[in-house]
N, C-alpha and C positions, 0 to 999 in steps of 0.2 A: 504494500500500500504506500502511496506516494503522499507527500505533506499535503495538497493542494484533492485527495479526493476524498469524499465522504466513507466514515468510516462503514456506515448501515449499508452504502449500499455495493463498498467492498465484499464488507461479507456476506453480502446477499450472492451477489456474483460465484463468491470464491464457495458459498455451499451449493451451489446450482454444480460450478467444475468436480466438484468432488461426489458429489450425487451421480455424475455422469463418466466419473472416470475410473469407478473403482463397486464391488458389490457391500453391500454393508447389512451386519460386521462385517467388519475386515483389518487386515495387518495394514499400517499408517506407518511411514516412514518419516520422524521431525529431524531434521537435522538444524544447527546451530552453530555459529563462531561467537565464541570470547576472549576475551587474552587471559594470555598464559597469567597464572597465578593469582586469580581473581576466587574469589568466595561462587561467581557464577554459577561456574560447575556444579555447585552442591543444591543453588538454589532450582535452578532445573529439573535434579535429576530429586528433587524434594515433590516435586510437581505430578512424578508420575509414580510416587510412594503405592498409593493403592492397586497398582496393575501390574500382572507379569509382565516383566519387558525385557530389551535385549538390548545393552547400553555398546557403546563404542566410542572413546576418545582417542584422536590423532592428534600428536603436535604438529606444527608448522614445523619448515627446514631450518628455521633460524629459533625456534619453542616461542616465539611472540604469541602466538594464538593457539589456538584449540578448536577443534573441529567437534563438537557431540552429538550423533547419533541416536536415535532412543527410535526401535522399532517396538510397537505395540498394539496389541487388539484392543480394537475400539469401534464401541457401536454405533453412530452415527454420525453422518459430518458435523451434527451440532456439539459433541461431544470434541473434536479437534480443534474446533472452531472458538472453544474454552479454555483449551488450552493455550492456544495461538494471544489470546485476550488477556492470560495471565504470564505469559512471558512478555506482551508487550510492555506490562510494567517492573521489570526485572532491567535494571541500565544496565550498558554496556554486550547487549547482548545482539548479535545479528541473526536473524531468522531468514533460513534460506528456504 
């Protein structure tokens, strides 16, 4: 989502692509960059406490950043779409 679009109707959009791109349940793939040695890490992977999941962290070639992975079943795009809303308030974080 870019600075200048409406947040509502982002996510209107982005539950419409995810409705049509995937069956649901299904396995979601979030991935995320933060820099290396930040508290971030922990606050993310605090996010998906209640669900089996499958984590994965890479450093960058120089360890500046951090790449986090988190594959997990999840029931509906509005259930991703929660998530997405509560990392948005997590600084320092880029959501890919």
């Amino acid at each position: 989502m870019n600075s200048k679009e409406n947040p509502k109707k982002f996510y209107e959009r982005f539950r419409s692509q995810l409705q049509a791109s995937q069956e649901w349940p299904g396995l979601y793939m979030f991935k995320f960059i933060v820099k290396s040695k930040s508290d971030q890490v922990e606050k993310l992977k605090k996010l998906f406490d209640n669900f089996h999941k499958e984590v994965s962290l890479v450093n960058s070639s120089k360890n500046t950043f951090q790449s986090l992975t988190i594959k997990v079943q999840m029931v509906s795009p509005d259930e991703v779409i929660d998530i997405y809303k509560k990392v948005a308030k997590i600084n320092d974080v880029i959501i890919l």
